[in-house]
PAMIKOL-725829 format. One record per residue (C-alpha): x, y, z; residue number from 0. Coordinates in steps of 0.02 Angstrom, whole numbers, plus 50000, padded with zeros to 5 digits. Example, Ala and Ser with C-alpha at 12.3 -4.5 7.8 and 13.67 -1.06 7.14 Angstrom:
BEGIN
<c1 50615 | c2 49775 | c3 50390 | i 0>;
<c1 50684 | c2 49947 | c3 50357 | i 1>;
This chain:
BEGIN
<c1 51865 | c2 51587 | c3 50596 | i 0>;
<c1 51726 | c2 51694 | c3 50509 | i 1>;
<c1 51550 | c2 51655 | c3 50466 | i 2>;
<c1 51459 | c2 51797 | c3 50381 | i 3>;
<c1 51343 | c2 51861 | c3 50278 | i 4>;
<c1 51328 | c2 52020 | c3 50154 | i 5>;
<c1 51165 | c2 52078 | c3 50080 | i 6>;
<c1 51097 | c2 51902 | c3 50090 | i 7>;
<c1 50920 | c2 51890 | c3 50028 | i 8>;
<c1 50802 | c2 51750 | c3 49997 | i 9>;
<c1 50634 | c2 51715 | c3 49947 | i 10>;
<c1 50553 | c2 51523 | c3 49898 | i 11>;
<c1 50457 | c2 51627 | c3 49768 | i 12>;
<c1 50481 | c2 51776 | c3 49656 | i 13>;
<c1 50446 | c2 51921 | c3 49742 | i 14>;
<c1 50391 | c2 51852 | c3 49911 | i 15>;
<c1 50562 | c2 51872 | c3 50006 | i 16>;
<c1 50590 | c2 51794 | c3 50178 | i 17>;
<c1 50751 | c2 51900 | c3 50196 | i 18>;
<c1 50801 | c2 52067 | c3 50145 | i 19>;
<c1 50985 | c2 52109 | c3 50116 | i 20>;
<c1 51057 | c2 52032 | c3 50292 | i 21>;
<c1 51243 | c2 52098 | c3 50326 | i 22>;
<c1 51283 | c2 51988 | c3 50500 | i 23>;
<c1 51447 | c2 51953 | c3 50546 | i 24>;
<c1 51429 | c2 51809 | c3 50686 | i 25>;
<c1 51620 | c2 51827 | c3 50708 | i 26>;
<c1 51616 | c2 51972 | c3 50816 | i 27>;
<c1 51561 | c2 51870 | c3 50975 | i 28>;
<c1 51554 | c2 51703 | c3 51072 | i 29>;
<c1 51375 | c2 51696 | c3 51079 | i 30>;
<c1 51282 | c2 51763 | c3 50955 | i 31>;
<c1 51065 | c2 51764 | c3 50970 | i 32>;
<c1 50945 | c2 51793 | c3 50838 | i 33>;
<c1 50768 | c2 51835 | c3 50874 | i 34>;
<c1 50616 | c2 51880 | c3 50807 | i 35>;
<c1 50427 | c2 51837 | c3 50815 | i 36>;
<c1 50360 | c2 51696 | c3 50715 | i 37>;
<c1 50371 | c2 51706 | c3 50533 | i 38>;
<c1 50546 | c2 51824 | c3 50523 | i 39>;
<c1 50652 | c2 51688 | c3 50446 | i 40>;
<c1 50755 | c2 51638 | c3 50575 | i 41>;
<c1 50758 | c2 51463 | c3 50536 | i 42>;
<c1 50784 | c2 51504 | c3 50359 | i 43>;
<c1 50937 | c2 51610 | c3 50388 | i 44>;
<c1 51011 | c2 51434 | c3 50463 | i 45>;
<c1 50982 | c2 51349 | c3 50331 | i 46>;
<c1 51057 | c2 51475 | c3 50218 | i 47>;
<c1 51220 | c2 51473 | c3 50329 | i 48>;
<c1 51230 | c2 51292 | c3 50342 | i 49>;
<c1 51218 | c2 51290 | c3 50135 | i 50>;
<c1 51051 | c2 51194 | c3 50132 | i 51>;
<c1 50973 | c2 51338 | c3 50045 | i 52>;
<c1 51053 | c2 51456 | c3 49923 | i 53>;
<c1 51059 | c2 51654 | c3 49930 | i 54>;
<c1 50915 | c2 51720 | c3 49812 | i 55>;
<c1 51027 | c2 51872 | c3 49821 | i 56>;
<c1 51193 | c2 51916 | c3 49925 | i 57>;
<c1 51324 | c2 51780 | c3 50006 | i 58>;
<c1 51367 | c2 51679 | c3 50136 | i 59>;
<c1 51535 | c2 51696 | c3 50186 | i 60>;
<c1 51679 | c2 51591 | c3 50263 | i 61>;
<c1 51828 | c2 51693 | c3 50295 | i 62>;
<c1 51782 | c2 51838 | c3 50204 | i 63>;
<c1 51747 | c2 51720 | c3 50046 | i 64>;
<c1 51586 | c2 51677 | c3 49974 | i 65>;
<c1 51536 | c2 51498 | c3 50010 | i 66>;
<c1 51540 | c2 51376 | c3 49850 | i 67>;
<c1 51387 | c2 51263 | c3 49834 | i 68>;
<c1 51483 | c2 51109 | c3 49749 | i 69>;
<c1 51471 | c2 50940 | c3 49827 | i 70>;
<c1 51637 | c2 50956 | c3 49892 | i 71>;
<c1 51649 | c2 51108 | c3 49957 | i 72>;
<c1 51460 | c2 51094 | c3 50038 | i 73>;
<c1 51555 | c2 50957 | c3 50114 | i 74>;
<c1 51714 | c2 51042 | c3 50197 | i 75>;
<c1 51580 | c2 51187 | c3 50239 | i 76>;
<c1 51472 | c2 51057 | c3 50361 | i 77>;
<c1 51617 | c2 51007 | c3 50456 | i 78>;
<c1 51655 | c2 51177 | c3 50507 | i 79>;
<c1 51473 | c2 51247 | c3 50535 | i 80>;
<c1 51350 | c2 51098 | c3 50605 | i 81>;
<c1 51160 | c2 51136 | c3 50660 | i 82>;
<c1 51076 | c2 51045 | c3 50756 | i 83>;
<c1 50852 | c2 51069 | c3 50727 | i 84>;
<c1 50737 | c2 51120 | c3 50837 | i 85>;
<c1 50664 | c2 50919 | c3 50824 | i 86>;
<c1 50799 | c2 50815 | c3 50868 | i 87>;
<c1 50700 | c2 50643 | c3 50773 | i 88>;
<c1 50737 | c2 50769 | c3 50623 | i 89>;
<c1 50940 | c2 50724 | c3 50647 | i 90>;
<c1 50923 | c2 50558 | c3 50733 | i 91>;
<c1 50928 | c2 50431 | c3 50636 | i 92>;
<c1 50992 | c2 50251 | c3 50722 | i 93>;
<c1 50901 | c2 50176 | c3 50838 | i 94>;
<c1 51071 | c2 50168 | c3 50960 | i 95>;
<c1 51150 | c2 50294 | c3 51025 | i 96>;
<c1 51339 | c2 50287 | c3 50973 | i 97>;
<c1 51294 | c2 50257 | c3 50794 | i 98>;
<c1 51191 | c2 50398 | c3 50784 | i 99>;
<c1 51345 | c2 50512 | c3 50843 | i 100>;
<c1 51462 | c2 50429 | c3 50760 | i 101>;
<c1 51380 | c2 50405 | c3 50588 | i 102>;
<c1 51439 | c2 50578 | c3 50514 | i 103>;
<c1 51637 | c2 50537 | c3 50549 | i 104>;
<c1 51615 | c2 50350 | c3 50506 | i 105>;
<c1 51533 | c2 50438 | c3 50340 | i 106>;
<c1 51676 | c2 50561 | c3 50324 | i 107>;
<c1 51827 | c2 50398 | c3 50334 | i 108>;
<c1 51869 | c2 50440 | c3 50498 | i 109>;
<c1 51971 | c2 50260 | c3 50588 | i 110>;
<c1 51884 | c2 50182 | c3 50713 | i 111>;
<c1 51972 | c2 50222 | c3 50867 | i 112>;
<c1 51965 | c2 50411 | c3 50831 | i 113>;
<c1 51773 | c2 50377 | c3 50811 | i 114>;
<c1 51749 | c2 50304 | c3 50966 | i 115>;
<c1 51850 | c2 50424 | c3 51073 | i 116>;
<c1 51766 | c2 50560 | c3 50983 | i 117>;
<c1 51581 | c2 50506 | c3 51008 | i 118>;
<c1 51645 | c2 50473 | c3 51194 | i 119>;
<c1 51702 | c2 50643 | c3 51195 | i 120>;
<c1 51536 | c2 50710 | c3 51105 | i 121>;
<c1 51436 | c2 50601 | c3 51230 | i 122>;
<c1 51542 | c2 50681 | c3 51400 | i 123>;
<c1 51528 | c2 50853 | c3 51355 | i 124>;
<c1 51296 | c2 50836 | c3 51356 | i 125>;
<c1 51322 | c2 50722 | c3 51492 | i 126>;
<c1 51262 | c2 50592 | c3 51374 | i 127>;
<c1 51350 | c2 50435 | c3 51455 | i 128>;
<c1 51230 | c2 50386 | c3 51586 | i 129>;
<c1 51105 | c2 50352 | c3 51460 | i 130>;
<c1 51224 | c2 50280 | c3 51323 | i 131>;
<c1 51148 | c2 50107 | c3 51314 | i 132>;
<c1 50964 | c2 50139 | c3 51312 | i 133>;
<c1 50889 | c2 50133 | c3 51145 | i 134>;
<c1 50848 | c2 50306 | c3 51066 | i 135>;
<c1 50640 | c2 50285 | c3 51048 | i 136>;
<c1 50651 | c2 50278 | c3 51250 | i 137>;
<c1 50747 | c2 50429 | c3 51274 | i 138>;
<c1 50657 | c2 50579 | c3 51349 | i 139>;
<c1 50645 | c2 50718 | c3 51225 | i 140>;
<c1 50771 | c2 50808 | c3 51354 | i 141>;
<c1 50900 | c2 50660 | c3 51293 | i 142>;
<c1 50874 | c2 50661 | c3 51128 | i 143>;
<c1 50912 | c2 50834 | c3 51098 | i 144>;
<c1 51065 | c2 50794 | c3 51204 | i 145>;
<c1 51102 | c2 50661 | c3 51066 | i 146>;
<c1 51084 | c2 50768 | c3 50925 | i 147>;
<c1 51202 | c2 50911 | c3 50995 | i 148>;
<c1 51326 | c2 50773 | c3 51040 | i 149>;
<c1 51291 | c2 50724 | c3 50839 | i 150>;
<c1 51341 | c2 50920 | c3 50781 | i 151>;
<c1 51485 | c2 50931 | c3 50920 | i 152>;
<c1 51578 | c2 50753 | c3 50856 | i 153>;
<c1 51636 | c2 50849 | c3 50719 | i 154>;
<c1 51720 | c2 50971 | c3 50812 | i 155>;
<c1 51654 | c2 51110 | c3 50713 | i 156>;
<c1 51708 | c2 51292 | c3 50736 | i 157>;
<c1 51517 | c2 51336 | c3 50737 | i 158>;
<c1 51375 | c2 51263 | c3 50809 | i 159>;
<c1 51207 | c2 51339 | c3 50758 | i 160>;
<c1 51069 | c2 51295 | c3 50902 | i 161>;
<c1 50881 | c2 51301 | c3 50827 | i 162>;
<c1 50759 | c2 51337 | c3 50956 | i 163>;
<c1 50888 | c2 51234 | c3 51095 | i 164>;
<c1 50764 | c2 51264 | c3 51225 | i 165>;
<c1 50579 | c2 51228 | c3 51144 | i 166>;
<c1 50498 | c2 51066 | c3 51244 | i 167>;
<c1 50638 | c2 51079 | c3 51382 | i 168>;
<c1 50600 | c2 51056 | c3 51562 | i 169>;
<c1 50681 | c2 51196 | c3 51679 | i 170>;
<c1 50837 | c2 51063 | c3 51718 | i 171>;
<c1 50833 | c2 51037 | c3 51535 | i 172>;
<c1 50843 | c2 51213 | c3 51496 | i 173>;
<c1 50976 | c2 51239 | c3 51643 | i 174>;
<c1 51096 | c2 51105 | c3 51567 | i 175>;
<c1 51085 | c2 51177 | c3 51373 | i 176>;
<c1 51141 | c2 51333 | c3 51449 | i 177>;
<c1 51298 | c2 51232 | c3 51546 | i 178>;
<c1 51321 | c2 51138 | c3 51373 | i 179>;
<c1 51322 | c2 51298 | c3 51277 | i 180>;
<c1 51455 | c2 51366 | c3 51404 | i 181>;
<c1 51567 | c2 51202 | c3 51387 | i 182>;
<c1 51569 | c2 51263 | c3 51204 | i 183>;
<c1 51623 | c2 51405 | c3 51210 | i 184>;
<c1 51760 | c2 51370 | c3 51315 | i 185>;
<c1 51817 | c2 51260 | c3 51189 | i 186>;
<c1 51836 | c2 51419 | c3 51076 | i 187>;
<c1 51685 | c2 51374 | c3 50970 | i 188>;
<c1 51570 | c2 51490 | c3 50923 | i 189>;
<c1 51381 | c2 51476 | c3 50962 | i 190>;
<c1 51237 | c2 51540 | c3 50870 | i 191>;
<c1 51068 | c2 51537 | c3 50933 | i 192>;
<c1 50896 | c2 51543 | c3 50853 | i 193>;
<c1 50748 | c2 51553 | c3 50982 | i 194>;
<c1 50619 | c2 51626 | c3 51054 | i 195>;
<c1 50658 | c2 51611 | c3 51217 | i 196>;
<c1 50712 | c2 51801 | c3 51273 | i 197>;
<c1 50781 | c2 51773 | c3 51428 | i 198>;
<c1 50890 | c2 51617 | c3 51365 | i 199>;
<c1 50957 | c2 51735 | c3 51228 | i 200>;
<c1 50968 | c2 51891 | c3 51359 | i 201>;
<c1 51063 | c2 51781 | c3 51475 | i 202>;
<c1 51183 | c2 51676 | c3 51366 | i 203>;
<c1 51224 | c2 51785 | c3 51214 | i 204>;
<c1 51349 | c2 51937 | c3 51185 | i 205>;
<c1 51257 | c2 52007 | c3 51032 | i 206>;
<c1 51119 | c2 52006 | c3 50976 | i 207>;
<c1 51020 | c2 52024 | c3 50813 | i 208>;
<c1 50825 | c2 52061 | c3 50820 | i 209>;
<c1 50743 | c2 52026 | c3 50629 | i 210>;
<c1 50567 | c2 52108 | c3 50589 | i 211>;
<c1 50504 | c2 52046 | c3 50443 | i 212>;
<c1 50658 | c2 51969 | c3 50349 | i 213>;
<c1 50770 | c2 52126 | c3 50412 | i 214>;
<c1 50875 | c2 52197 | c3 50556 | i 215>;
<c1 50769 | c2 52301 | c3 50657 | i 216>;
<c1 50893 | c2 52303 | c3 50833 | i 217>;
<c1 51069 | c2 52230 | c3 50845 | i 218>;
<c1 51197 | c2 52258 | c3 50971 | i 219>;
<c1 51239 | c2 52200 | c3 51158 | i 220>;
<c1 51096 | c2 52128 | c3 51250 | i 221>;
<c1 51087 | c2 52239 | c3 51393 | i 222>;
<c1 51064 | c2 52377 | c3 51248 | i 223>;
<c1 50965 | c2 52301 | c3 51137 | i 224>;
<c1 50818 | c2 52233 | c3 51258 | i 225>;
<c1 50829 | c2 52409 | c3 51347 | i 226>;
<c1 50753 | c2 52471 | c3 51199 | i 227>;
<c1 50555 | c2 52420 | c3 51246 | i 228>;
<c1 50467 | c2 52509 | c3 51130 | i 229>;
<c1 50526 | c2 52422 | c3 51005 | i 230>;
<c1 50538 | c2 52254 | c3 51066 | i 231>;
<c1 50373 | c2 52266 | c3 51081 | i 232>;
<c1 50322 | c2 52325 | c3 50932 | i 233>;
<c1 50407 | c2 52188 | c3 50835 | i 234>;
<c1 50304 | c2 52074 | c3 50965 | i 235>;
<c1 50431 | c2 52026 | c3 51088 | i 236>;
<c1 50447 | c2 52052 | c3 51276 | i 237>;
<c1 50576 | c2 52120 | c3 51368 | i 238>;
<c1 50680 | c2 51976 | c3 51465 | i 239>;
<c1 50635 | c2 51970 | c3 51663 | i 240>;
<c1 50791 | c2 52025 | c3 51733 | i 241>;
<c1 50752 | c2 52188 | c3 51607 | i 242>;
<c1 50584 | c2 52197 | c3 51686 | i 243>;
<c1 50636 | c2 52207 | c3 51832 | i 244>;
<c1 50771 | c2 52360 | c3 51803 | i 245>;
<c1 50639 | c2 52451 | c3 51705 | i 246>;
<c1 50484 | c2 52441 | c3 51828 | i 247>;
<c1 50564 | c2 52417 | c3 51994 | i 248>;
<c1 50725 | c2 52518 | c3 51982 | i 249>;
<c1 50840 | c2 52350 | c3 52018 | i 250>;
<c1 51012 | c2 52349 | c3 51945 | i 251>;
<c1 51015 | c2 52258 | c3 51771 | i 252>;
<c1 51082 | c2 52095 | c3 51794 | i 253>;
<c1 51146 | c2 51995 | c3 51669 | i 254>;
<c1 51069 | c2 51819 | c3 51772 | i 255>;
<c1 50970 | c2 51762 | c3 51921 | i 256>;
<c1 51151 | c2 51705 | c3 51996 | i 257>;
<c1 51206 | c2 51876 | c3 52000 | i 258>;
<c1 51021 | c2 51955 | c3 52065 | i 259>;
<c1 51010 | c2 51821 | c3 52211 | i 260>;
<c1 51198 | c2 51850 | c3 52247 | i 261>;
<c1 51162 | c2 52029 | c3 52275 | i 262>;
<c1 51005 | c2 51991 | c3 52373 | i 263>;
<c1 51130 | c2 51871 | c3 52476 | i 264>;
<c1 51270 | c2 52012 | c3 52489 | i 265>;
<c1 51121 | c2 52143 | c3 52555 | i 266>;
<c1 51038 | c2 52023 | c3 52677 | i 267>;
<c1 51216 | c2 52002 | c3 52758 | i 268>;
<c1 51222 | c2 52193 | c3 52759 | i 269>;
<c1 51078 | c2 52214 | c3 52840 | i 270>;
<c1 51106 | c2 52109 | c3 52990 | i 271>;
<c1 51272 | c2 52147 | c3 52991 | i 272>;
């Protein structure tokens, strides 16, 4: 399934454009990052895809055909592309848990039974269940983001377009979004992921578009694009640790700190060996 865009360009006012003719194909791999300092319209490029906003200029594109912004087909486009925000209360709106999941398929006609073992299913996959029965306003913000993915993932959507997945996590926190986002993909989904969290996006994604003021400045495989460090830099990024570390201390480039301690394991054996 194919989400795209082709020269898509928007601006809340004439002549003050957010984005400048974007041509992104999020097809092309599992994971898909887009990054950029504050103020490159990011979170206004997920809008666009999700069909909250409309193209100033250009398309957005499902299966190679320009998405229609009827009622109905707004409609069939949110079941196969679901976001979830960077502020989960933004998406949250019952005060219990399995209604909130649920509400979109109940919404949609969906029989009861299938709701149930879907929300269950929704629930499983953030490991959501231990916490099903505690109202919502005394989840951790941890949970509630858990809540709202579950919310996205109940409708079994081909893509699921993360926000900032990461902002306010704890370390666990951020170490289970990255398990959730790799139960997700193994599902065949695609993910696309909006944040400024480098090494999240280094480690997780297998392309990568950088914007600089509304446009493509870098694209291409991670390992590539955050080689480039003039550049990163002068769009006001950072290289991602595990980069660092290759550039200033001649270590191999790892991908993730499970394949740098690995080798440091491997090594340590050799040495005593």
């Amino acid at each position: 399934m194919s989400l795209n865009t082709q020269g898509l360009s928007f601006g809340y006012q004439r002549d003050e454009w957010v984005l400048h003719d974007l041509t992104l194909n999020f097809a092309q791999a599992p994971v898909v990052g887009v990054v950029g300092a504050n103020g490159c319209g990011k979170s206004t490029l997920f809008q666009l895809l999700l069909g909250l906003l409309k193209p100033s200029k250009g398309q957005v594109r499902w299966q190679n055909t320009p998405l229609s912004y009827s009622k109905a087909a707004l409609l069939a486009h949110r079941q196969r592309v679901s976001l979830v925000f960077q502020e989960p209360d933004q998406q949250i709106f019952h005060t219990d848990i399995v209604s909130d999941v649920g509400f979109s398929l109940k919404n949609l006609g969906v029989d009861g039974a299938q709701v149930q073992r879907r929300t269950a299913s929704a629930l499983r996959m953030v490991d959501g269940l231990g916490f099903i029965d505690r109202p919502v306003q005394y989840l951790s913000f941890g949970q509630k983001k858990r809540v709202a993915i579950a919310g996205a993932l109940v409708l079994n959507s081909d893509y699921l377009l993360l926000d900032e997945p990461t902002a306010g996590l704890d370390p666990s926190g951020v170490r289970h979004m990255k398990s959730v986002i790799d139960r997700v993909v193994k599902q065949g989904k695609h993910v696309v992921i909006s944040s400024h969290d480098i090494d999240l996006i280094y480690q997780v994604c297998d392309y990568v578009y950088v914007l600089a003021n509304g446009r493509v400045a870098l694209q291409g495989a991670p390992e590539s694009v955050f080689l480039d460090r003039q550049s990163i830099e002068q769009i006001g990024l950072e290289q991602p640790w595990l980069v660092k570390l290759h550039v200033e201390l001649s270590y191999p480039l790892y991908r993730n700190e499970q394949q740098l301690f690995a080798a440091a394991h491997n090594a340590g054996h050799q040495a005593n060996a």
